[in-house]
VOGU-3710 file (C-alpha; in Angstrom, 3 decimals, decimal comma):
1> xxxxxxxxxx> 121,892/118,808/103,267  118,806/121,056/102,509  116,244/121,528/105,161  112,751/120,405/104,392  111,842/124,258/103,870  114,547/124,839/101,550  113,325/121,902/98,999  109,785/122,776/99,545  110,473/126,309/98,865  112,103/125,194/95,603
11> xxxxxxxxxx> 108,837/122,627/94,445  106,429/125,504/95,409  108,310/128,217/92,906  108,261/125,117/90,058  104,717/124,609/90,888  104,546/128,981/90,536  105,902/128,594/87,301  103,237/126,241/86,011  100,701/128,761/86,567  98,333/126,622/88,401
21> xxxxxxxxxx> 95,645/127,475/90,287  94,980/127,127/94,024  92,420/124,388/94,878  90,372/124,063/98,054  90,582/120,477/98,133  92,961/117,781/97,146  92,625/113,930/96,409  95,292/111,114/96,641  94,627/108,264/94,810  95,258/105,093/95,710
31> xxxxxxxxxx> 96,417/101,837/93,771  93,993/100,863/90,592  91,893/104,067/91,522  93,614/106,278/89,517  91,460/106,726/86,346  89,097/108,864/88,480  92,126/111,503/87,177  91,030/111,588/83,861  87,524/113,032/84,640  88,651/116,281/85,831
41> xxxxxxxxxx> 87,838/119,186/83,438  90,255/121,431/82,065  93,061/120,184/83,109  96,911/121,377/84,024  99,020/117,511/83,770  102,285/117,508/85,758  104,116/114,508/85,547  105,940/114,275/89,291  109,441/113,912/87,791  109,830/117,235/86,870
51> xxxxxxxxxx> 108,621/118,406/90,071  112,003/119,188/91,988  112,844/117,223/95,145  109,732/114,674/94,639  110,258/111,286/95,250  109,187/109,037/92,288  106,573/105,982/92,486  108,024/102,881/91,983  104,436/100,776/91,875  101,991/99,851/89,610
61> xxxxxxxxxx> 98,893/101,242/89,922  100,318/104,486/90,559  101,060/106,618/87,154  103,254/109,552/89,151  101,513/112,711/88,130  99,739/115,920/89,483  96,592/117,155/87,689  94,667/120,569/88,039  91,483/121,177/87,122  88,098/121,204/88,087
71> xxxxxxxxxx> 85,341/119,202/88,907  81,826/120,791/88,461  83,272/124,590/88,520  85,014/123,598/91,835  89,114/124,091/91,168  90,793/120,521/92,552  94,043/118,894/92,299  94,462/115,145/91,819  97,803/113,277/93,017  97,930/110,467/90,525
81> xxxxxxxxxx> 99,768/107,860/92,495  101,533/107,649/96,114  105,185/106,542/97,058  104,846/104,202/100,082  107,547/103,576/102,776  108,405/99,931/101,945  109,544/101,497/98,590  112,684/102,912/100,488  111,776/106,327/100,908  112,046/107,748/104,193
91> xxxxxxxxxx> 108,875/109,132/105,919  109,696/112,307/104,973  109,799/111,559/101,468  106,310/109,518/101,487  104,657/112,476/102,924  106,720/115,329/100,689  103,452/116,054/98,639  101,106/116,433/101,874  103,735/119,228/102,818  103,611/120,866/99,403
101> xxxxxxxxxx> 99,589/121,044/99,413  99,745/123,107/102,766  102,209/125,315/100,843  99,476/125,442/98,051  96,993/126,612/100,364  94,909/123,273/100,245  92,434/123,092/103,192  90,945/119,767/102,426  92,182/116,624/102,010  90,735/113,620/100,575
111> xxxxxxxxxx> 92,858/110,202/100,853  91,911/106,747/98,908  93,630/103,535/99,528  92,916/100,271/98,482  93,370/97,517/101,501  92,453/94,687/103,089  89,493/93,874/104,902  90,068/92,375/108,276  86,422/92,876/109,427  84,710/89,499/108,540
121> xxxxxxxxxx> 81,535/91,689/107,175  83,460/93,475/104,597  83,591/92,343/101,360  85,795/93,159/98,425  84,591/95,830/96,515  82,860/97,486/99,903  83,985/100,808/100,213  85,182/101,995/103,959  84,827/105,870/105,382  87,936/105,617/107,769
131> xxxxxxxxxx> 86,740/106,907/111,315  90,647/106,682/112,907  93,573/104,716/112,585  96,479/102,352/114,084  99,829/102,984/113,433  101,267/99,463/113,218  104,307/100,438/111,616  105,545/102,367/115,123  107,548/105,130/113,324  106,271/108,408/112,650
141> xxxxxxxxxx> 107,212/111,172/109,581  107,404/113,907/112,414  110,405/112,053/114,167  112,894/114,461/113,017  115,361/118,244/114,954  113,154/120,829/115,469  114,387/122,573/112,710  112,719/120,373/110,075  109,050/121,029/111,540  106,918/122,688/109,598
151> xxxxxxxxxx> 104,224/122,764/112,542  103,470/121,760/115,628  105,521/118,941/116,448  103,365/117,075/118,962  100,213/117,973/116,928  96,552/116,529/118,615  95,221/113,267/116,737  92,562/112,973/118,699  90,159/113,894/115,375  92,594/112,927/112,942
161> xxxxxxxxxx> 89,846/112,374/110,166  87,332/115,342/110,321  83,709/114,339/112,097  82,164/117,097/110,056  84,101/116,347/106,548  83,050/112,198/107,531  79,270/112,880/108,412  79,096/114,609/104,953  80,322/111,889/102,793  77,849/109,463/105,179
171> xxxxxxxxxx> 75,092/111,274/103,850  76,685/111,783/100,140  76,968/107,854/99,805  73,093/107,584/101,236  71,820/110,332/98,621  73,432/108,421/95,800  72,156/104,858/97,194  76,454/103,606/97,470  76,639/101,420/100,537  79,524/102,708/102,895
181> xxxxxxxxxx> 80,926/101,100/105,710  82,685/102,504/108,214  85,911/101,519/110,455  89,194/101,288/111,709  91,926/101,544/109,654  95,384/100,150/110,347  99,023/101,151/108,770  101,331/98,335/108,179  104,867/98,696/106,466  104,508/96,163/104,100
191> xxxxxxxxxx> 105,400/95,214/101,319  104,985/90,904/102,414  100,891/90,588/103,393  100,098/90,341/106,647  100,508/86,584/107,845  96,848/84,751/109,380  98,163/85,342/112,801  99,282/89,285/112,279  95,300/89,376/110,805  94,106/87,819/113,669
201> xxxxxxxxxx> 95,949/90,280/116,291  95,285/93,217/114,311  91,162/92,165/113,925  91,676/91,513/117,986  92,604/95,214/118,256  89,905/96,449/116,859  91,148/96,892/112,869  88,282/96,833/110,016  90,862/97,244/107,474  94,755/96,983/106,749
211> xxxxxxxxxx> 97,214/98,808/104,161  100,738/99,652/103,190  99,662/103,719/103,489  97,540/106,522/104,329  98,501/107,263/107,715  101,838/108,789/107,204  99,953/111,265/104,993  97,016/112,148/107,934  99,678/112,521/110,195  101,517/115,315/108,315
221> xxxxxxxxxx> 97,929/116,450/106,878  97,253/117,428/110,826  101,034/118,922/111,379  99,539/121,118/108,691  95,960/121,822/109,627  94,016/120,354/106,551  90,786/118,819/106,823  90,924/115,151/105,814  88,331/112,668/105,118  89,633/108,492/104,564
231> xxxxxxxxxx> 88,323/106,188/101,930  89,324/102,795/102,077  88,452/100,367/99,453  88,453/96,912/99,954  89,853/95,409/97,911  90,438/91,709/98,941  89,673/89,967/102,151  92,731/89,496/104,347  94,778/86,574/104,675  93,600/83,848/106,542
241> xxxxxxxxxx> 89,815/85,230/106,654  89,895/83,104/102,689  91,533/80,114/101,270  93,698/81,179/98,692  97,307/83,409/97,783  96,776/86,634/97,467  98,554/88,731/94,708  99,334/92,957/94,034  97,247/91,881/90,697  93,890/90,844/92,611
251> xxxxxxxxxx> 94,006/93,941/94,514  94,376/96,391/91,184  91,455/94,048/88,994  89,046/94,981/92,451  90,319/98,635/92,533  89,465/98,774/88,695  86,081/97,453/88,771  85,227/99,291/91,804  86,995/102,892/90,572  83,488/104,219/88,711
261> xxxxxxxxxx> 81,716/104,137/91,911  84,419/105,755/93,578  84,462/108,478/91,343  80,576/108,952/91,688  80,910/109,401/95,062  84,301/111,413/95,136  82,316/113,903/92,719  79,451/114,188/94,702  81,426/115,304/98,070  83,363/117,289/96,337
271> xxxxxxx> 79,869/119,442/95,372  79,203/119,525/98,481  82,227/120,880/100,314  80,713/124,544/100,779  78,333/123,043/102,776  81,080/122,395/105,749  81,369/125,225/108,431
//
């Protein structure tokens, strides 16, 4: 069996052979926010099948493809669509593409989800700046021999999301008059909903918001030293905290009407990414 390396290695020279460019900063989409893809200028499409060793998205809501570019003069890449744990992938697998930006030379990282809100004063369509996290799923992509680190392996979490990267996208969001809230965002394996009483343990621990992702990816993202900033959107309120069943279709229709003002504000930090020390 190959080490980690080995394959990574092999997706890097693929990615060589594209002739892309090397961006500064990255962005992972997250389910029903992917249109935000096709604003980025000139771009280089790469669906993630051909890419060798990359595990494919079995979801909807996430299209599977990598797209270079640029936003504003500013090179970028755009993941098009995550693969989550609950889809049978191991750890390693849902975090593959976090380990090929760092081989890309990718310094910043900017991660999307669409959740749950667990805080009662969140609202669907409210969009979250994640100021740390819970791992509720208790496992960890970094379990693993030595042999398959690619950094540290007991790497410091303590500023998981960067203050400096967070403060900026505060201040973008005032500037463009786009109400953010900010919070606590917890990792859960899916893919069942959380039940009333999991909501109600995981609001008693201090949770704003709940999803099926994200963390995995900021844990590897700090193995690797890139800067990474959180955006949750909330896309329905969690069960228990409303009468009704929720469904995977609710939470895409929210993303969808909600995915222009994402992409105002994703714009507008990216601009301003110079302006970090």
């Amino acid at each position: 069996m190959k080490l980690l390396k080995d394959k990574i290695s092999e997706s890097l020279s693929f990615l060589s052979s594209k002739k892309v460019g090397r961006s500064k900063v990255a962005i992972v989409l997250g389910s029903g926010l992917g249109q935000f893809a096709d604003t980025v200028e000139k771009p280089i499409s790469i669906p993630t099948s051909d890419i060798p060793h990359y595990p494919r998205s079995t979801v909807p809501g996430h299209q599977g493809r990598w797209v270079f570019g640029e936003i504003g003069n500013i090179p970028i890449l755009v993941i098009q669509g995550r693969v989550h744990y609950y889809e049978g992938y191991s750890l390693e697998e849902v975090t593959y593409p976090i380990h090929l930006l760092a081989g890309l030379g990718t310094t910043h990282l900017v991660l999307t989800t669409a959740c749950g809100g667990l805080n009662s004063s969140f609202f669907p369509g409210d969009l979250m700046l994640i100021s740390d996290h819970i791992n509720f799923a208790f496992s960890n992509p970094l379990i693993g021999k030595p042999e398959n680190q690619l950094g540290p392996r007991f790497p410091d979490m303590s500023q998981a999301y960067d203050k400096e990267f967070l403060q900026m996208a505060e201040q973008a969001g005032k500037d463009l008059n786009i109400q953010l809230r900010k919070g606590v965002f917890c990792w859960v394996t899916g893919p069942a909903y959380e039940t009333a009483a999991e909501v109600r343990m995981l609001r008693t621990l201090g949770g704003d918001a709940v999803s099926m992702s994200t963390v995995p990816e900021v844990i590897v993202a700090q193995q690797r030293h890139l800067r990474v900033l959180g955006i949750a959107l909330i896309t329905n309120s969690a069960t228990g905290t409303v009468s009704g069943k929720l469904t995977h279709s609710e939470v895409m229709n929210t993303a969808n009407k909600a995915a222009g003002r994402m992409g105002i504000l994703l714009r507008e930090i990216i601009t301003r990414l110079d302006l970090l020390t």
